[in-house]
C-alpha atoms as one frame of an Amber mdcrd trajectory, in Angstrom:
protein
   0.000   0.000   0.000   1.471   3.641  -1.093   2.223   5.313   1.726   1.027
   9.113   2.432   3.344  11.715   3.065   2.903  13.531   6.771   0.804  16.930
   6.388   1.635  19.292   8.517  -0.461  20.422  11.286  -3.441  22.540   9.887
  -4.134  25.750  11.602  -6.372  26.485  14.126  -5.385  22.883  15.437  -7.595
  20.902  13.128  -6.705  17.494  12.434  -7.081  16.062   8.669  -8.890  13.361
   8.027  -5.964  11.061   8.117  -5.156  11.643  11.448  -8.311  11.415  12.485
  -8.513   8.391  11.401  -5.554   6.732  12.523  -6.703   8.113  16.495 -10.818
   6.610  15.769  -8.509   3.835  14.913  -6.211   4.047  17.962  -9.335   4.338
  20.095 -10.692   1.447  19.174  -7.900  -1.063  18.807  -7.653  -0.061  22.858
 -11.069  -0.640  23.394 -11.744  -3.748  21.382  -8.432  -5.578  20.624  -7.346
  -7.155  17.623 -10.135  -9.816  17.920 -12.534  -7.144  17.217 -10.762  -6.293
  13.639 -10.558 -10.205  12.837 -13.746 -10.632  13.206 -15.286  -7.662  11.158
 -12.459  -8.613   8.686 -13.666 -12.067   8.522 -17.378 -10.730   7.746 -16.510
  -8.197   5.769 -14.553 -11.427   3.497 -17.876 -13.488   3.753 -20.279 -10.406
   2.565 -17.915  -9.689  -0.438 -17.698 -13.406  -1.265 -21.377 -13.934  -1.129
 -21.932 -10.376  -3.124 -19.115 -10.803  -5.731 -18.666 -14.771  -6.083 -15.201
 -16.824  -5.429 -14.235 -15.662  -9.092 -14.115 -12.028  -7.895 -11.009 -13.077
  -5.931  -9.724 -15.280  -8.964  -9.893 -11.785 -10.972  -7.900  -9.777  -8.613
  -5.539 -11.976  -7.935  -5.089 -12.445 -11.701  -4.965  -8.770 -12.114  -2.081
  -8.212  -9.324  -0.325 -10.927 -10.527  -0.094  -9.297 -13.557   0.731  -6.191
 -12.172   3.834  -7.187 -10.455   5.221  -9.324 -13.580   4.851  -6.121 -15.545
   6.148  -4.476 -13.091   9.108  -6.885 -11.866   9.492  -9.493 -14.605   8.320
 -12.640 -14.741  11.884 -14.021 -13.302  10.942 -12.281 -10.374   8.435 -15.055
  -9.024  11.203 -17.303  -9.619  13.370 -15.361  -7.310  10.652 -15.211  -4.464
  10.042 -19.136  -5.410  13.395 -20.154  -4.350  14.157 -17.851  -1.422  10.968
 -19.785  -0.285  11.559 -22.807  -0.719  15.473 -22.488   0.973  13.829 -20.837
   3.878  11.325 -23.967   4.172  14.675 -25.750   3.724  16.288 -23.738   6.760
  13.180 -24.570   8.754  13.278 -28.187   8.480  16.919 -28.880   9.148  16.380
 -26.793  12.537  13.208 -29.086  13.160  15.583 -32.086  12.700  18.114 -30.570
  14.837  15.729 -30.022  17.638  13.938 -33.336  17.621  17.255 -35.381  17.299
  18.476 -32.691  20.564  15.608 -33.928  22.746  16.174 -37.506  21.447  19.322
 -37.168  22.812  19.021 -35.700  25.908  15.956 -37.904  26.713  18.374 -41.281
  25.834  21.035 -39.433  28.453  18.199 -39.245  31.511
């Protein structure tokens, strides 16, 4: 997401709309919690699904997809592909490791 550049303080002390936004926002992450915005995420997913259909999401996935190999190349999910798949990699060797640790020091006791 593009990020907005900081405006400076209007006069008279007004806030903009962004920043009052972002302290509404504030105000209720303190008051709710973060179950609060997974749950009116969740429903907010369900209404747009039941509205728009499962192929709405096939579209605009197909859409950004495009958008980033036009933008990036098509070599680039190649690139992302494999830095995955060697950090899956990293991640099982250190779930070996750990299991064959505590195999050990369970065979010591």
């Amino acid at each position: 997401m593009a990020r907005v550049p900081k405006q400076p303080p209007k006069p008279g002390g007004e806030m903009s709309v962004r920043e009052a936004g972002k302290k509404g926002g504030t105000k209720v992450r303190d008051q709710y919690g973060a179950a609060f915005y997974e749950e009116i995420g969740r429903k907010g997913g369900q209404a747009t699904r039941d509205r728009h259909g499962v192929e709405f999401y096939e579209n605009i996935g197909q859409k950004g997809g495009q958008v980033v190999k036009d933008k990036y190349g098509s070599g680039f999910y190649e690139e992302i592909g494999h830095k995955g798949g060697q950090k899956v990699k990293e991640l099982i060797a250190e779930a070996k490791k750990s299991a064959a640790e505590k195999e050990k020091a369970n065979k010591s006791d």
